[in-house]
BATOR-432279 format. One record per residue (C-alpha): z, x, y; residue in three letters. Coordinates in nm, 4 decimals, decimal comma. Example, Ala and Ser with C-alpha at 12.3 -4.5 7.8 and 13.67 -1.06 7.14 Angstrom:
tiza z: 0,7800	x: 1,2300	y: -0,4500	r: ALA .
tiza z: 0,7140	x: 1,3670	y: -0,1060	r: SER .
END
This chain:
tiza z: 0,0000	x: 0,0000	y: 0,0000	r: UNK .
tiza z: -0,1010	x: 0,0982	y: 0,3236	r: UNK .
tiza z: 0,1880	x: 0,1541	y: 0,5886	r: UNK .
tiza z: 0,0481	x: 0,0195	y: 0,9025	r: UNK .
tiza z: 0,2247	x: 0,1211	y: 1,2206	r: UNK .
tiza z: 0,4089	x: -0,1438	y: 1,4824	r: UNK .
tiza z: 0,2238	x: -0,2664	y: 1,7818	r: UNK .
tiza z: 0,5179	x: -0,4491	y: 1,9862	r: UNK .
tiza z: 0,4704	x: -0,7693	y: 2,1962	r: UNK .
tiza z: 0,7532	x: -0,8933	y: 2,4093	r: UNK .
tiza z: 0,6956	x: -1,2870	y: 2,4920	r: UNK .
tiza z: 0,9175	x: -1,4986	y: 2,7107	r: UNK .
tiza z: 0,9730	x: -1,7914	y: 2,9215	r: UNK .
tiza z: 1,2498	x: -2,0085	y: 3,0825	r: UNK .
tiza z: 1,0670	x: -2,3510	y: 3,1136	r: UNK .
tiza z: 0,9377	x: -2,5718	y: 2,8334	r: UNK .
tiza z: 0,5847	x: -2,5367	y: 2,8959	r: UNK .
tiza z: 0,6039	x: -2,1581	y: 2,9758	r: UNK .
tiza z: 0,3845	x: -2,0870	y: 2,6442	r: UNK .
tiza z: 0,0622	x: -2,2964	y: 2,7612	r: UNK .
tiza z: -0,1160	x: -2,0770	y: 3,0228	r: UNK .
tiza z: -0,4148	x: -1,8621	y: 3,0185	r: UNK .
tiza z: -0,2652	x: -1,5482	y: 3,0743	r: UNK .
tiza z: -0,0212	x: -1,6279	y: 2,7351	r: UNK .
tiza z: -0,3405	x: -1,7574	y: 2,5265	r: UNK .
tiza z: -0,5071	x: -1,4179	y: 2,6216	r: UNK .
tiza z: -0,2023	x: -1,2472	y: 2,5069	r: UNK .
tiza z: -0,2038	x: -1,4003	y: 2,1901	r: UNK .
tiza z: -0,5792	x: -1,3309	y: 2,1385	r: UNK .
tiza z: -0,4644	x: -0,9870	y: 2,1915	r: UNK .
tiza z: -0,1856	x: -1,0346	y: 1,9219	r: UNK .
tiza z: -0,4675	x: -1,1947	y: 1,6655	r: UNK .
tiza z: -0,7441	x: -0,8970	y: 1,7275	r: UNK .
tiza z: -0,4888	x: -0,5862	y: 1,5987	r: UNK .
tiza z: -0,3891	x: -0,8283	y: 1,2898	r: UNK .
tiza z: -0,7657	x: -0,7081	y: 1,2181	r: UNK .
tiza z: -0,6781	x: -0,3516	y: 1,2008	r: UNK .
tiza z: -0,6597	x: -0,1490	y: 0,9051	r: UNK .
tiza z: -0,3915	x: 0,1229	y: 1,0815	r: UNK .
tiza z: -0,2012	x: -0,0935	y: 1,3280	r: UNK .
tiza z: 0,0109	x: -0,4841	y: 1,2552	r: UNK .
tiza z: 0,1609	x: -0,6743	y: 1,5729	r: UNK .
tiza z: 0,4916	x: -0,7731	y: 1,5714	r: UNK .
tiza z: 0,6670	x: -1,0444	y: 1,8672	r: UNK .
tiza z: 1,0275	x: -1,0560	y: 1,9940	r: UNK .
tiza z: 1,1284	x: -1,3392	y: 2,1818	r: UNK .
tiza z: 1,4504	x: -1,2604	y: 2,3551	r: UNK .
tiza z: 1,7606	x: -1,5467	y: 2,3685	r: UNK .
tiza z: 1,6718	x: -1,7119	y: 2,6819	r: UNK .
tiza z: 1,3255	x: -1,8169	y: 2,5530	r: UNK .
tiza z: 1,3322	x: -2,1701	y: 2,6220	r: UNK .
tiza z: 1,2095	x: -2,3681	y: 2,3081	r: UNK .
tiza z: 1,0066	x: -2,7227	y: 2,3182	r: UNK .
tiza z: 0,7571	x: -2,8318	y: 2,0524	r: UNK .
tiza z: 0,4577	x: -2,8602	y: 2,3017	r: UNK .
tiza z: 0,1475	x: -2,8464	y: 2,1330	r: UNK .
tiza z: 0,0190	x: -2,6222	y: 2,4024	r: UNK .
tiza z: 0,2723	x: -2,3502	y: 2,3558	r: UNK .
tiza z: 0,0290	x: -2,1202	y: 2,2222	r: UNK .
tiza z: 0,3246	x: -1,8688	y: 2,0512	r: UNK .
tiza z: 0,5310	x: -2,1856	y: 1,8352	r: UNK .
tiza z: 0,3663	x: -2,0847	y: 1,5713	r: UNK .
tiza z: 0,4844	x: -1,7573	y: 1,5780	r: UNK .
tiza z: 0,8872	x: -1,8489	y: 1,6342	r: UNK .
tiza z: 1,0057	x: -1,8273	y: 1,2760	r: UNK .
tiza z: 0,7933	x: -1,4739	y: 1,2279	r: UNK .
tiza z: 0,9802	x: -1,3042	y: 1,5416	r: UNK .
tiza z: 1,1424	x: -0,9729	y: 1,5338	r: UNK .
tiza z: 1,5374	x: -1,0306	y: 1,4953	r: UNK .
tiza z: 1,5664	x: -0,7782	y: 1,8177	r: UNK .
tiza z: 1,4060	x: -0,5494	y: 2,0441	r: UNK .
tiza z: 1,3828	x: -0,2115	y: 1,8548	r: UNK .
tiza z: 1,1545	x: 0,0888	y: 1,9269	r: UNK .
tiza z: 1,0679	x: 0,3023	y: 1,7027	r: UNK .
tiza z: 0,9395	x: 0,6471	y: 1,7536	r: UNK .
tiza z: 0,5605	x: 0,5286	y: 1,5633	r: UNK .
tiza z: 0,5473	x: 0,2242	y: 1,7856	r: UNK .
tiza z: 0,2969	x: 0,1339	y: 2,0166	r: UNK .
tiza z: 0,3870	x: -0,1415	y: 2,3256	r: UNK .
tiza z: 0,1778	x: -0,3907	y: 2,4581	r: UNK .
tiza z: 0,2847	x: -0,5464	y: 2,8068	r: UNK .
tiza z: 0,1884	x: -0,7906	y: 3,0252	r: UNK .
tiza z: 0,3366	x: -0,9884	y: 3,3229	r: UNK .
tiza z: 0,6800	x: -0,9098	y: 3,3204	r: UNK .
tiza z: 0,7276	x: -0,8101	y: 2,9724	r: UNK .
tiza z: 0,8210	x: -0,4399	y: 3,1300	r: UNK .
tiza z: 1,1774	x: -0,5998	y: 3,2195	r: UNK .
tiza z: 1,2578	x: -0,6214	y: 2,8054	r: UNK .
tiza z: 1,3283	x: -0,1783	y: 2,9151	r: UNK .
tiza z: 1,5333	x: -0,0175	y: 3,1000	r: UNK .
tiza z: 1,4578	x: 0,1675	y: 3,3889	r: UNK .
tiza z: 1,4849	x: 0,4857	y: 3,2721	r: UNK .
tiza z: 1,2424	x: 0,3976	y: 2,9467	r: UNK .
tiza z: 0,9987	x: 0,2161	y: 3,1949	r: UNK .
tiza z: 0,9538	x: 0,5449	y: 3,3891	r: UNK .
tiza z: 0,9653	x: 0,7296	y: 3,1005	r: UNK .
tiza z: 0,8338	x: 0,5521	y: 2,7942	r: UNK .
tiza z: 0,9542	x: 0,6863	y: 2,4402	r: UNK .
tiza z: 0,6248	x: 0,5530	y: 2,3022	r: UNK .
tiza z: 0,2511	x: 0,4620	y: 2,4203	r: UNK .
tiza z: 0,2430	x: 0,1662	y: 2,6261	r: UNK .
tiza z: -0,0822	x: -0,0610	y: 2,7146	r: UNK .
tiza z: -0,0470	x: -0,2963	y: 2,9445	r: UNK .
tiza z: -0,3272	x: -0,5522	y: 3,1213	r: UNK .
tiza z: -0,3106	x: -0,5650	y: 3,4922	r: UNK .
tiza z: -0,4132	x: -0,7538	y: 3,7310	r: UNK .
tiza z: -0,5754	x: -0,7000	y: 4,1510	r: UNK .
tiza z: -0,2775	x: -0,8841	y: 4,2755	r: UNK .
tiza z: -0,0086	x: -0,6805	y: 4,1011	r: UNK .
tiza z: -0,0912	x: -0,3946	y: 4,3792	r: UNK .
tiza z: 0,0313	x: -0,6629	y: 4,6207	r: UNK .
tiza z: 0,3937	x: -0,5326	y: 4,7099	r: UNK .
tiza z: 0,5149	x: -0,8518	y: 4,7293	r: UNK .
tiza z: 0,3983	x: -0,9166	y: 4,3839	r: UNK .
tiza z: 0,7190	x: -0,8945	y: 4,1386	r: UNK .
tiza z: 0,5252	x: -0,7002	y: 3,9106	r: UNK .
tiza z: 0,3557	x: -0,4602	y: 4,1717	r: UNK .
tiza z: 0,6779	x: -0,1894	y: 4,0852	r: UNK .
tiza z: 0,5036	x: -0,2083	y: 3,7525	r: UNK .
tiza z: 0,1710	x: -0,0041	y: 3,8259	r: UNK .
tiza z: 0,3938	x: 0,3271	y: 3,8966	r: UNK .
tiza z: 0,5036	x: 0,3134	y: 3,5353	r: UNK .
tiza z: 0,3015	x: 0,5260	y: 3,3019	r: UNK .
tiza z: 0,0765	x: 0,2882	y: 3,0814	r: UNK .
tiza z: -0,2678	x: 0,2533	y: 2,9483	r: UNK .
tiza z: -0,3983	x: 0,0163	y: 3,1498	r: UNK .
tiza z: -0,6352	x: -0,3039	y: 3,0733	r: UNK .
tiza z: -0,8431	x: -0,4808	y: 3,3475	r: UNK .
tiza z: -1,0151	x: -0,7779	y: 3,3273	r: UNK .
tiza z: -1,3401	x: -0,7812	y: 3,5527	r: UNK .
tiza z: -1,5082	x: -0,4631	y: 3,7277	r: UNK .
tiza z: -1,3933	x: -0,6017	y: 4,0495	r: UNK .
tiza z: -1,0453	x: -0,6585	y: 4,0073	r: UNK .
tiza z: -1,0860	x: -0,2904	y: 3,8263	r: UNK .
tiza z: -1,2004	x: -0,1313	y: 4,1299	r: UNK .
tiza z: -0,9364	x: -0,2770	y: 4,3542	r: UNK .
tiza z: -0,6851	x: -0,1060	y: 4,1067	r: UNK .
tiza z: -0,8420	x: 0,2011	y: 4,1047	r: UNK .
tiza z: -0,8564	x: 0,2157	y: 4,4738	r: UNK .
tiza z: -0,4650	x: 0,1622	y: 4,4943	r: UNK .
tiza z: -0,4170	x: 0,4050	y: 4,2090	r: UNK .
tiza z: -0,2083	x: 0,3134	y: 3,8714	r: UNK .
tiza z: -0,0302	x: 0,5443	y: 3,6502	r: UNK .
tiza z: -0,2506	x: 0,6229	y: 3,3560	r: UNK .
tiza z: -0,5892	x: 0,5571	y: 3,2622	r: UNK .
tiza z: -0,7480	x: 0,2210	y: 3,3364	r: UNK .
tiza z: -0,9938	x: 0,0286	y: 3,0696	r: UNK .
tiza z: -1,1956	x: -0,3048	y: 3,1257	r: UNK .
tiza z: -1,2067	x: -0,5170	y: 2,8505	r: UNK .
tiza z: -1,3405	x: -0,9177	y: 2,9940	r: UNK .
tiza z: -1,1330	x: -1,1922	y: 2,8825	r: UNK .
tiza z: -1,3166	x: -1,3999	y: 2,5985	r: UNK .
tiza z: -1,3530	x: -1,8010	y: 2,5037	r: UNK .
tiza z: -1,3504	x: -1,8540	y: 2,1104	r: UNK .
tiza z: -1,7129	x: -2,0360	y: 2,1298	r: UNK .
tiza z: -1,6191	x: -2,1894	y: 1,7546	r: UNK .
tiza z: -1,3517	x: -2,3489	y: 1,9345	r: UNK .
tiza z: -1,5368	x: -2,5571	y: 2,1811	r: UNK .
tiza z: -1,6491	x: -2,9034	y: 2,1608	r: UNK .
tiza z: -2,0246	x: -2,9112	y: 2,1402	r: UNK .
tiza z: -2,2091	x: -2,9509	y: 2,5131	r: UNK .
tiza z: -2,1926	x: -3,3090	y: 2,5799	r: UNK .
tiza z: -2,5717	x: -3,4790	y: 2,7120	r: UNK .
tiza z: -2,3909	x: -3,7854	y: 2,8190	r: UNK .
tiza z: -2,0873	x: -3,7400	y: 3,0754	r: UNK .
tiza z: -1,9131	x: -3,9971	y: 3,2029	r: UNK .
tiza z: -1,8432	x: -3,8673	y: 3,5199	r: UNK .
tiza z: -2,0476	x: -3,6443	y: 3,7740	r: UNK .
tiza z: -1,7711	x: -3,4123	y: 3,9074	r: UNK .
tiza z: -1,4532	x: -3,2820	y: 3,7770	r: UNK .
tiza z: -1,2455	x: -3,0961	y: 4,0295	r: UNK .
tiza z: -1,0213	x: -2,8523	y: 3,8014	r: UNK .
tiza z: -0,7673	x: -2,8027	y: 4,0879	r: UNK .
tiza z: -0,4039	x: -2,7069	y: 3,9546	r: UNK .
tiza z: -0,4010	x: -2,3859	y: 4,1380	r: UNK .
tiza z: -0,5313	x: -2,5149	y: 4,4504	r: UNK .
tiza z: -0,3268	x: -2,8527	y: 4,4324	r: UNK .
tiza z: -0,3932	x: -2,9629	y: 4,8292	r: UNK .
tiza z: -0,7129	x: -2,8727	y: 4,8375	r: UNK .
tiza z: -0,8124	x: -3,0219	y: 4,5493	r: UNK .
tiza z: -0,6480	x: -3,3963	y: 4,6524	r: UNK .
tiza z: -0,8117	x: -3,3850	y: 5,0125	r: UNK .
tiza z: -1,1693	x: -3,2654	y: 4,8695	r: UNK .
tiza z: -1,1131	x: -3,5643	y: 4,5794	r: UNK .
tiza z: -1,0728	x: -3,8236	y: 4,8874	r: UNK .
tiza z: -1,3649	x: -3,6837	y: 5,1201	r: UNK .
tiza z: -1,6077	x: -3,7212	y: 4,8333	r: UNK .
tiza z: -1,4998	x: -4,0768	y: 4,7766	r: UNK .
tiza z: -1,5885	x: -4,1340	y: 5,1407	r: UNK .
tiza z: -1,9164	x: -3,9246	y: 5,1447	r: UNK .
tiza z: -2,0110	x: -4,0491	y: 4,8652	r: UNK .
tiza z: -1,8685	x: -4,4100	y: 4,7201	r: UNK .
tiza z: -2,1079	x: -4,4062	y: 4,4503	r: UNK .
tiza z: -2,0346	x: -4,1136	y: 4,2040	r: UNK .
tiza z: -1,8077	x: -4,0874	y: 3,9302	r: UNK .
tiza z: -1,5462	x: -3,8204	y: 4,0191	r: UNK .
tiza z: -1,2371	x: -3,7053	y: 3,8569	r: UNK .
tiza z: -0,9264	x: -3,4480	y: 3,9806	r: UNK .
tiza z: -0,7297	x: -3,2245	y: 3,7622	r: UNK .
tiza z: -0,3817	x: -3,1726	y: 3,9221	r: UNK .
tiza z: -0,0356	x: -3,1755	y: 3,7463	r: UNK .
tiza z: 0,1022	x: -3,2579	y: 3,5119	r: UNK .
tiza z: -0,0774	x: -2,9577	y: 3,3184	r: UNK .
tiza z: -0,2699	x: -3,1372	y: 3,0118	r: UNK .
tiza z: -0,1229	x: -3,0975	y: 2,6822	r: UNK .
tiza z: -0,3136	x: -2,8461	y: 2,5167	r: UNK .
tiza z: -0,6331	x: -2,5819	y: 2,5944	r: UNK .
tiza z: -0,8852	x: -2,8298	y: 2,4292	r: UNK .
tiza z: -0,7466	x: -3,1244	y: 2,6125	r: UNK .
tiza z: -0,8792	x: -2,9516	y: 2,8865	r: UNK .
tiza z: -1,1704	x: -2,8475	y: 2,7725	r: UNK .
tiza z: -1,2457	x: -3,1969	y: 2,6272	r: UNK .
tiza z: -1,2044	x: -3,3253	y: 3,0180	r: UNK .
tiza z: -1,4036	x: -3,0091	y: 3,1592	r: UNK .
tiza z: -1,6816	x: -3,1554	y: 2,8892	r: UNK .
tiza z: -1,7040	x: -3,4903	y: 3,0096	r: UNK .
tiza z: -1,8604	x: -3,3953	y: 3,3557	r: UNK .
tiza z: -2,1749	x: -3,3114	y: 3,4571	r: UNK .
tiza z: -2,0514	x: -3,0651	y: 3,7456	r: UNK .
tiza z: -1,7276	x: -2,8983	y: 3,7290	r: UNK .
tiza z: -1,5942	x: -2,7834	y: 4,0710	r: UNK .
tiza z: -1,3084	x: -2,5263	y: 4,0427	r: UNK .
tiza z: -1,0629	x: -2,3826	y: 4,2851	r: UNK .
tiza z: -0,9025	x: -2,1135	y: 4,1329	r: UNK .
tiza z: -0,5951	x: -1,9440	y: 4,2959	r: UNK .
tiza z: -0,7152	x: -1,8138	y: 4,6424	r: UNK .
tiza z: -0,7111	x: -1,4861	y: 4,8008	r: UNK .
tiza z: -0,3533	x: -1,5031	y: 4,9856	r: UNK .
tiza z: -0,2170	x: -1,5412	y: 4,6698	r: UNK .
tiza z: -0,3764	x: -1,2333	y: 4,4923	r: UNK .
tiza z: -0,6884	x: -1,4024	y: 4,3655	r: UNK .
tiza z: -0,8020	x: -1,3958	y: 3,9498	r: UNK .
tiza z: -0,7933	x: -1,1146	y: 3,7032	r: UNK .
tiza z: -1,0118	x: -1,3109	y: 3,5133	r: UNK .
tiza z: -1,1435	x: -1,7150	y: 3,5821	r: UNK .
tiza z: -1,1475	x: -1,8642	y: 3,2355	r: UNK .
tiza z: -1,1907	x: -2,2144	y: 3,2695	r: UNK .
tiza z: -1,5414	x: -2,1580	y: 3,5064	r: UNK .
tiza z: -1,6847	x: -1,9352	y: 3,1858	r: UNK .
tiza z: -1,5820	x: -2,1671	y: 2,9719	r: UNK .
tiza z: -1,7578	x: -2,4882	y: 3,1727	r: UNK .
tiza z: -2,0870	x: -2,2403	y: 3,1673	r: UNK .
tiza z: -2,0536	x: -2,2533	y: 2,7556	r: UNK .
tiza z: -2,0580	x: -2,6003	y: 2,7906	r: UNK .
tiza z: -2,3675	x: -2,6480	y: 2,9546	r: UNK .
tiza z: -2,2129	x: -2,7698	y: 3,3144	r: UNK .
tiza z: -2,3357	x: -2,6687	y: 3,6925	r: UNK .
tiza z: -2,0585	x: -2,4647	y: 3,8195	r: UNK .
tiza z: -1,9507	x: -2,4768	y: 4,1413	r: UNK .
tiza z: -1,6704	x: -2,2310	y: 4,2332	r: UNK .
tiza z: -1,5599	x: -1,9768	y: 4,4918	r: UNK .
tiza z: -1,5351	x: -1,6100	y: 4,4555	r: UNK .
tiza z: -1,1962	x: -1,5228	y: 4,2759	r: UNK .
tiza z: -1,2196	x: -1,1345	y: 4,2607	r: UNK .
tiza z: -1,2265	x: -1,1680	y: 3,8634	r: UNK .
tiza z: -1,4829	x: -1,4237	y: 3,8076	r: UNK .
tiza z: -1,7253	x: -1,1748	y: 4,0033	r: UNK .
tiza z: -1,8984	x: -1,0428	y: 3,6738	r: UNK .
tiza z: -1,9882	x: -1,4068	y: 3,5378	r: UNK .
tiza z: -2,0328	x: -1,6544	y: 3,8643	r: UNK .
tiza z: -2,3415	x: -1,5078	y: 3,9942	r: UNK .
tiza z: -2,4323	x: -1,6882	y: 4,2878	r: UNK .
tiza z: -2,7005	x: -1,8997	y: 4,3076	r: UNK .
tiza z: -2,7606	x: -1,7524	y: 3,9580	r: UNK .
tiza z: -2,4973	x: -1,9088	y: 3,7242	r: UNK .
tiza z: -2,3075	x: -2,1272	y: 3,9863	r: UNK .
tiza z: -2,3133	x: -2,2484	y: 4,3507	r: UNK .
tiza z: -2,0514	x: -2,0104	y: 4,4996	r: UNK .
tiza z: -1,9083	x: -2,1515	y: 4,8716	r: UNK .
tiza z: -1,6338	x: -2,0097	y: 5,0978	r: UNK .
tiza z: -1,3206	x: -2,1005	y: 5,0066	r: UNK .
tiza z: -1,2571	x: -2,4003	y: 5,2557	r: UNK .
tiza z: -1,2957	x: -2,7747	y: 5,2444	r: UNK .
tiza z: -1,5915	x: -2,7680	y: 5,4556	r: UNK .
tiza z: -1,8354	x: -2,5514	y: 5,2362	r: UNK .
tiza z: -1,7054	x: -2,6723	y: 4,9481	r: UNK .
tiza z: -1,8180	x: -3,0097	y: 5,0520	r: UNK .
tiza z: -2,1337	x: -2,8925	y: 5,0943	r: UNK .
tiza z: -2,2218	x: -2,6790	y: 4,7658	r: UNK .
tiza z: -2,0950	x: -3,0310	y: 4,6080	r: UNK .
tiza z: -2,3735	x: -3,2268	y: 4,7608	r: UNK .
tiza z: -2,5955	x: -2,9451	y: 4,7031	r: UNK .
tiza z: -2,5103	x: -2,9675	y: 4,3468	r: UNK .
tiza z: -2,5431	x: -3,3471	y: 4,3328	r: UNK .
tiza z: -2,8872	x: -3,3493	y: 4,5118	r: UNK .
tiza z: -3,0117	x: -3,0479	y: 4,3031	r: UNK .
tiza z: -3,3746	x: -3,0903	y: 4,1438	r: UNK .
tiza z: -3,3311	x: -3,1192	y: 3,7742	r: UNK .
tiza z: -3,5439	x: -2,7814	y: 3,6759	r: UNK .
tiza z: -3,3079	x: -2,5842	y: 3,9506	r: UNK .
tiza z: -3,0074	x: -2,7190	y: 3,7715	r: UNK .
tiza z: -3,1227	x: -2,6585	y: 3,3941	r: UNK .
tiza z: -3,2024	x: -2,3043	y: 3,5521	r: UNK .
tiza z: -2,8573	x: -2,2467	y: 3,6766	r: UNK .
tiza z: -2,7105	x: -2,3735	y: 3,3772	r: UNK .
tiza z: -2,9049	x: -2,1996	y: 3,0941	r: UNK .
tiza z: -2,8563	x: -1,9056	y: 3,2911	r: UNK .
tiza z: -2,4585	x: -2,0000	y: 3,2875	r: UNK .
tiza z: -2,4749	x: -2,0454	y: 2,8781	r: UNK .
tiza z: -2,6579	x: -1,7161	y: 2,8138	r: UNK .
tiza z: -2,3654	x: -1,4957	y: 3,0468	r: UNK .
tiza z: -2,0828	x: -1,7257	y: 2,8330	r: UNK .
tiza z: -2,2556	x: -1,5891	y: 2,5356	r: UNK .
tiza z: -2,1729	x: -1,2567	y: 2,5874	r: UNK .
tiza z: -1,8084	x: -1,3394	y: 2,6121	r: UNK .
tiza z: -1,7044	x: -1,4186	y: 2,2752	r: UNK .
tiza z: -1,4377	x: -1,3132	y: 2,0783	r: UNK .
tiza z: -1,5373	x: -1,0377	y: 1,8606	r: UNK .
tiza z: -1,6726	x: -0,8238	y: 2,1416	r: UNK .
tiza z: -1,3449	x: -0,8562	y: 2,2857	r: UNK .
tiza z: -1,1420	x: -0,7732	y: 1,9421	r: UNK .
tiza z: -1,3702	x: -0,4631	y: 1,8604	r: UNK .
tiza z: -1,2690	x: -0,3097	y: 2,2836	r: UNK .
tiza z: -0,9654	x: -0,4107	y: 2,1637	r: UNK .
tiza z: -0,9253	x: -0,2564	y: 1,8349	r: UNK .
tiza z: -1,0925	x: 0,0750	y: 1,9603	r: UNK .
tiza z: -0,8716	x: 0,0985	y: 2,2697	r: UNK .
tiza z: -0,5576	x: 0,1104	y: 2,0168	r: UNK .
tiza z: -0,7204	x: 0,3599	y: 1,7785	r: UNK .
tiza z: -0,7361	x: 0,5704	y: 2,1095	r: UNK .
tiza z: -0,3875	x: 0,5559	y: 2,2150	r: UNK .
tiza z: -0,2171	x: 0,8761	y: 2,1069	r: UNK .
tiza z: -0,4896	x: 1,0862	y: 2,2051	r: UNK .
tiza z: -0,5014	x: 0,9250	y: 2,5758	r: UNK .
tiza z: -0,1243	x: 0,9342	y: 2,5995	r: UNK .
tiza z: -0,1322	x: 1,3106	y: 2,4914	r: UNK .
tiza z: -0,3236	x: 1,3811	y: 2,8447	r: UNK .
tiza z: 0,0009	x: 1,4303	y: 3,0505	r: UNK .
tiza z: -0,3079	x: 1,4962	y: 3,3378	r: UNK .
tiza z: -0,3502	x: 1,1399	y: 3,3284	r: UNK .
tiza z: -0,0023	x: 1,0505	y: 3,4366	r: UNK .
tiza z: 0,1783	x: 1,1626	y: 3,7743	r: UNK .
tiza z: 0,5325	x: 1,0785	y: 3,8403	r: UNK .
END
């Protein structure tokens, strides 16, 4: 039998649907790619004040009963951090780490208001998620080398692209909740006709409730968290309205630079009630071979975000760790 070291995850939250975002999902994608390698097995640890619900969204129930008893590193493990997970250390181990550490990162951590921008001084192998929210953190500087690996949609996962919505536009707007309300009652005055929907809380139940909503539109309108607040490392939800064959119309986020190509993929408008207003109409009055341009376009960039190119950057980042954290070059104090 094959002795297969420890890669450590450290998972938390203190409210009952603390286990349904993105960012966890895309940590536990994480957690399911190195259960694919041949050298390396993940193992979680959920500390005490983990608070406990049976949501179907919480994306790490089903791993409760498989936890680690404690937090315990050994001197063959490797750590994989996210968020705040560096807090499960002490100081003196988070400047000094007894054992490789990769961690993803995000533009707006190297905000210093940011409660994880203290974070980016620690040494780590570091994991961005677009090239533009990569460039930001090179430009600010982060201790140890810095990888880009794109976040990834499970396509088998996804309903197949519905030809018949029921309504014309779904405004995904939990991150933007204001915004999302007023734009919801201007279209109903512009225009009295169409069949429009608004996503605000309560968050839906589970990722393919979502994406079962997201699916029954014909344009999805997204206002993902703006610039003041650190923009995206990522965008998920507008890649994943792409694999379902909708006309995208969202602003630039930093990290949905790579995939919402403007006037390419998606209509992309300032980030203000006004020109949002205005790509909406634009989308609504678009001629039929312009959208099925936009939209095919949209499906073929989705395509390249699937989850196997994601586990195999993944999987070859980890087989690289002990050589990168030998580099003591690549770390300054």
């Amino acid at each position: 039998m094959v002795h297969k070291r420890r890669v450590l995850f450290h998972r938390t939250w203190t409210k009952p649907n603390g286990g349904t975002s993105g960012g966890q999902m895309k940590v536990r994608d994480a957690f399911e790619h190195f259960r694919h390698s041949p050298h390396f097995e993940p193992f979680v640890y959920f500390p005490k004040e983990t608070v406990w619900h049976p949501n179907p969204g919480n994306v790490w129930w089903p791993y409760k009963d498989q936890a680690l008893p404690e937090w315990d590193i050994r001197p063959s493990d490797v750590l994989f951090l996210a968020g705040t997970d560096w807090l499960v250390m002490p100081l003196s181990e988070r400047e000094h780490p007894p054992v490789p550490v990769m961690n993803i990162v995000h533009p707006r951590h190297t905000r210093p208001e940011d409660s994880r921008h203290a974070f980016l001084h620690h040494p780590a192998i570091r994991i961005a998620k677009s090239s533009a929210g990569m460039q930001i953190l090179q430009e600010y500087g982060v201790n140890g080398p810095l990888f880009l690996i794109p976040d990834a949609i499970d396509l088998d996962l996804l309903p197949a692209p519905n030809p018949h919505p029921d309504l014309d536009i779904l405004i995904a707007g939990l991150k933007n909740e204001a915004l999302a309300l007023s734009l919801y009652q201007s279209l109903k005055r512009r225009l009295p006709h169409i069949r429009i929907e608004v996503q605000v809380r309560p968050h839906l139940p589970t990722r393919s409730d979502f994406l079962q909503l997201l699916n029954r539109t014909r344009i999805a309108v997204f206002l993902p968290l703006p610039a003041e607040k650190g923009a995206e490392g990522f965008y998920l939800p507008a890649l994943e309205a792409m694999a379902l064959k909708k006309l995208v119309v969202c602003p630039y986020a930093v990290g949905n630079a790579d995939f919402c190509l403007p006037g390419v993929t998606c209509l992309q408008p300032d980030y203000n009630e006004a020109s949002l207003l205005e790509a909406i109409e634009e989308a609504f009055a678009m001629p039929e071979d312009a959208q099925s341009s936009m939209i095919r376009n949209g499906w073929e960039v989705s395509r390249r975000h699937g989850l196997e190119q994601e586990r195999q950057a993944y999987l070859s980042l980890l087989n690289q760790t002990d050589e990168l954290w030998q580099q003591p070059a690549l770390f300054h104090a």
